[in-house]
C-alpha positions in Angstrom: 156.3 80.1 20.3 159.0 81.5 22.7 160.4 79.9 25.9 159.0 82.6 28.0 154.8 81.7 26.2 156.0 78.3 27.1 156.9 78.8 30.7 153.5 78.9 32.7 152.1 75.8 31.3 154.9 73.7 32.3 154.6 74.8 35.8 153.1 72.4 38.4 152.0 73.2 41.3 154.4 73.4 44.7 154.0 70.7 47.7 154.6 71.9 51.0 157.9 70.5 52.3 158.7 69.7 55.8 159.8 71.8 58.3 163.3 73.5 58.1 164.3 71.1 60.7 163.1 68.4 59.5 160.8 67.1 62.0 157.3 67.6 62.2 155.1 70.2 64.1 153.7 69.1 67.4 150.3 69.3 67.9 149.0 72.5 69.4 147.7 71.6 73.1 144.3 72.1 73.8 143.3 75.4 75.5 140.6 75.9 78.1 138.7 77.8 74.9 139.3 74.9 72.9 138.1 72.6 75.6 134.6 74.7 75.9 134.3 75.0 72.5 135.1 70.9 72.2 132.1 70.4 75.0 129.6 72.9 73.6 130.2 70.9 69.9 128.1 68.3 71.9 124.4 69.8 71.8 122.7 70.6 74.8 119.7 68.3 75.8 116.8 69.5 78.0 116.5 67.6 81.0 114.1 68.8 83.2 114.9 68.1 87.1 111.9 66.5 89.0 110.1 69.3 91.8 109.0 67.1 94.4 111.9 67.1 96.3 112.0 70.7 96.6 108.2 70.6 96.9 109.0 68.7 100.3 111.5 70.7 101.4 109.1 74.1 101.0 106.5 72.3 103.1 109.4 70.6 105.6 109.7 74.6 106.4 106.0 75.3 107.0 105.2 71.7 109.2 108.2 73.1 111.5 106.9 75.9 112.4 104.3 73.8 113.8 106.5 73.1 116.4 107.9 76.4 117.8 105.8 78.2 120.1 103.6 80.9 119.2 106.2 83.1 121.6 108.6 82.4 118.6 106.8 82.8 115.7 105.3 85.6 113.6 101.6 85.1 114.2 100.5 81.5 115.2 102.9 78.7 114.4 100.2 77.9 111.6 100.8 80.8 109.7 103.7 80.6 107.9 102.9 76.7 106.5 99.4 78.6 104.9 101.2 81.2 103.3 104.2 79.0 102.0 101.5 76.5 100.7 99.6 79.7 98.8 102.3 81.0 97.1 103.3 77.3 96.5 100.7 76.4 93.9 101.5 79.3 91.9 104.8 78.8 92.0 103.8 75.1 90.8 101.5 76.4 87.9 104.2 78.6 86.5 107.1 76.0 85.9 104.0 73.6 84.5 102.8 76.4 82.3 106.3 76.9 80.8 106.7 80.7 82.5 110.1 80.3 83.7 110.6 84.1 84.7 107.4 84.0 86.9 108.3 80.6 88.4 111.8 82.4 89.5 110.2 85.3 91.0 107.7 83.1 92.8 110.1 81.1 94.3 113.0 83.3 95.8 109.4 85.4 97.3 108.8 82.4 98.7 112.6 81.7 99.6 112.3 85.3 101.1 109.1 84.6 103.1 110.7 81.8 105.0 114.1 83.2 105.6 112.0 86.1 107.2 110.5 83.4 109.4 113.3 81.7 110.2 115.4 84.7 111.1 112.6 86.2 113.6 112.5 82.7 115.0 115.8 83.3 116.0 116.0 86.4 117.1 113.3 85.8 119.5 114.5 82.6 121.0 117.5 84.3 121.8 115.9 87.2 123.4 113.5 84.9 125.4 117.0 83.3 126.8 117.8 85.6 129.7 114.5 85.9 130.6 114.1 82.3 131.1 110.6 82.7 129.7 110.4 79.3 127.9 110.9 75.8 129.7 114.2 73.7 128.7 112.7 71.5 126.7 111.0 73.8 124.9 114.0 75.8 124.0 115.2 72.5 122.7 112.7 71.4 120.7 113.0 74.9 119.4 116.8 75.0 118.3 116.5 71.6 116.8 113.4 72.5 114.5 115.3 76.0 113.8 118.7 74.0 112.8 116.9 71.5 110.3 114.9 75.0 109.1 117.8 76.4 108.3 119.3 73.7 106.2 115.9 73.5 104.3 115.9 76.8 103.5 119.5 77.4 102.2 119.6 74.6 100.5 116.5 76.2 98.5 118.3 78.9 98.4 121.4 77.4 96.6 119.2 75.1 94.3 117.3 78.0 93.5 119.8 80.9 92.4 122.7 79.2 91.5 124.0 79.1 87.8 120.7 81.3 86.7 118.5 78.6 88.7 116.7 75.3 87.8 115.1 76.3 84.4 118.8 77.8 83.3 120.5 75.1 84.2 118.5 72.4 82.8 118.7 74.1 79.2 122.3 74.2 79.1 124.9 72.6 78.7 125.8 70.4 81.8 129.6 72.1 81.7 128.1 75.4 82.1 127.4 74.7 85.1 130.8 74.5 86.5 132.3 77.7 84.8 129.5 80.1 85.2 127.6 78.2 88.9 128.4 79.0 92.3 129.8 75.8 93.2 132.2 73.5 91.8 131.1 70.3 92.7 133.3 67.0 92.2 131.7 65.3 89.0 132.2 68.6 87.1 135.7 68.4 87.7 136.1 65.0 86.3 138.2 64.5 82.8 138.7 62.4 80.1 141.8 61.1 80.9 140.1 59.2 83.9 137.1 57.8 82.5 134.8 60.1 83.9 134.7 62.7 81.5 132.2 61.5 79.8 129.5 61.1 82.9 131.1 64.7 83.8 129.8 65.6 80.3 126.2 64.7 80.8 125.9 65.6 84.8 123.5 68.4 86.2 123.2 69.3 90.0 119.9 69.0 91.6 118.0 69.5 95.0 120.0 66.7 97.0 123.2 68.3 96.1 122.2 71.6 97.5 121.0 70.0 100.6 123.9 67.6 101.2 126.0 70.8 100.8 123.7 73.3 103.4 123.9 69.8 105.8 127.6 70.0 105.7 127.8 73.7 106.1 125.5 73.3 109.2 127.2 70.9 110.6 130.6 71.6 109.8 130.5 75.3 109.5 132.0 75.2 105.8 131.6 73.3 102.6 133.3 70.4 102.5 133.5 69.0 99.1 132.1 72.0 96.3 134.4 74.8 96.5 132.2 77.9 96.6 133.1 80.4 93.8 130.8 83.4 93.6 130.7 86.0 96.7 127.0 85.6 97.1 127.4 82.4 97.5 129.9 83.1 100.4 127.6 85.3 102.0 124.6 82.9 102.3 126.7 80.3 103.7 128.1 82.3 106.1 124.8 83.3 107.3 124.0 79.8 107.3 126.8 79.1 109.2 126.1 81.8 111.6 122.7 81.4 112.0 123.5 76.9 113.0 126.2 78.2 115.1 123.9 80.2 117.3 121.1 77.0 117.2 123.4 74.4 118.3 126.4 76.0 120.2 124.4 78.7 121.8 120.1 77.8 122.0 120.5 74.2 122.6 123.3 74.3 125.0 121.2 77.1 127.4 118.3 74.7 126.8 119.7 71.6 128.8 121.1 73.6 131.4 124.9 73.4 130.3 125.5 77.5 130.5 
């Protein structure tokens, strides 16, 4: 047998050697791809926010009403709590029945019929202002059930369309929340490297969140600790903002006599 029929069989197989410079390769960093793809490894786990809160809220609205004249309301000051109570219970039977898509469309019809409310309100106290039509006291009664309407109702607003809205977000993953939501609140920016990544991991925004942040945005005239990141989002709280400004700064200072 020749050298050459010999050949193959005596070959072994090559080792990779180190690097021409001797040293080994660094890890590669993680990427922001790589640190999604590292979160999403984790399965998502359903959790499924409790109602009642917003429940509240959604009534809060209609038992306000109650106390604005009829001069300031669209029909008599019972009217609006009847109709947000009817197209509450269906609201209420869709999310219990599992029709998620209904339940969505119930509720911002709902959101819609009490912004409606709320803005008319408005527009009529401040047209019954130079007219002096309305005592003091009731002008102030007026802009301080208006104000708290107005955080109610944004604060459905948020909870209710951002990051697809309740049923969306519960079904994903918590961190999808802060790349794809409206709002970049402080426990979705926690990491690792803290010790809160792992609570960051496993945290979902609900109703109180949304309501601390229209109470801020009331009060303060801007978000004070969530960043807002989508333009719709910018645009409700800047009718929020307008619509408190006018309440407080405007309404209730004409209502004790200071203009």
């Amino acid at each position: 047998m020749s050298a050459a029929s010999r050949r193959p069989s005596d070959r072994r197989p090559s080792v990779p050697g180190p690097p021409p410079s001797g040293r080994r390769s660094p890890p590669h960093a993680p990427t922001h791809a790589g640190a999604r793809a590292a979160a999403h490894a984790e399965p998502a786990v359903t959790v499924t926010e409790p109602r009642w809160p917003v429940i509240l809220a959604v009534l809060g609205v209609g038992l306000l009403s109650l106390a604005l004249p009829g001069s300031l309301t669209i029909g008599p000051p019972w009217l609006l709590l009847v109709v947000v109570s009817c197209l509450l219970v269906p609201t209420i039977a869709a999310h219990r029945t599992g029709r998620s898509a209904l339940n969505q469309r119930l509720g911002i019809a709902l959101l819609g019929v009490m912004t409606v409310a709320l803005i008319a309100g408005l527009v009529r106290l401040v047209a019954a202002l130079p007219s002096k039509a309305e005592a003091p006291e009731t002008l102030l009664r007026s802009a301080a059930a208006l104000w708290l309407t107005n955080i109610l109702v944004f604060a459905s607003w948020y909870w209710r369309v951002d990051a697809g809205g309740p049923h969306a977000r519960s079904r994903s993953h918590p961190r999808d929340a802060a790349w794809t939501g409206a709002f970049l609140f402080p426990q979705q920016t926690l990491d690792s490297d803290d010790g809160g990544g792992a609570r960051a991991m496993h945290w979902r925004p609900e109703f109180v969140d949304y309501l601390f942040l229209a109470f801020n945005t009331s009060t303060a005239f801007s978000p004070t600790d969530a960043p807002v990141l989508s333009r719709w989002a910018k645009l409700l709280m800047m009718t929020q903002s307008l619509i408190s400004f006018a309440t407080v700064a405007v309404l209730a200072a004409r209502a004790v006599n200071i203009l």
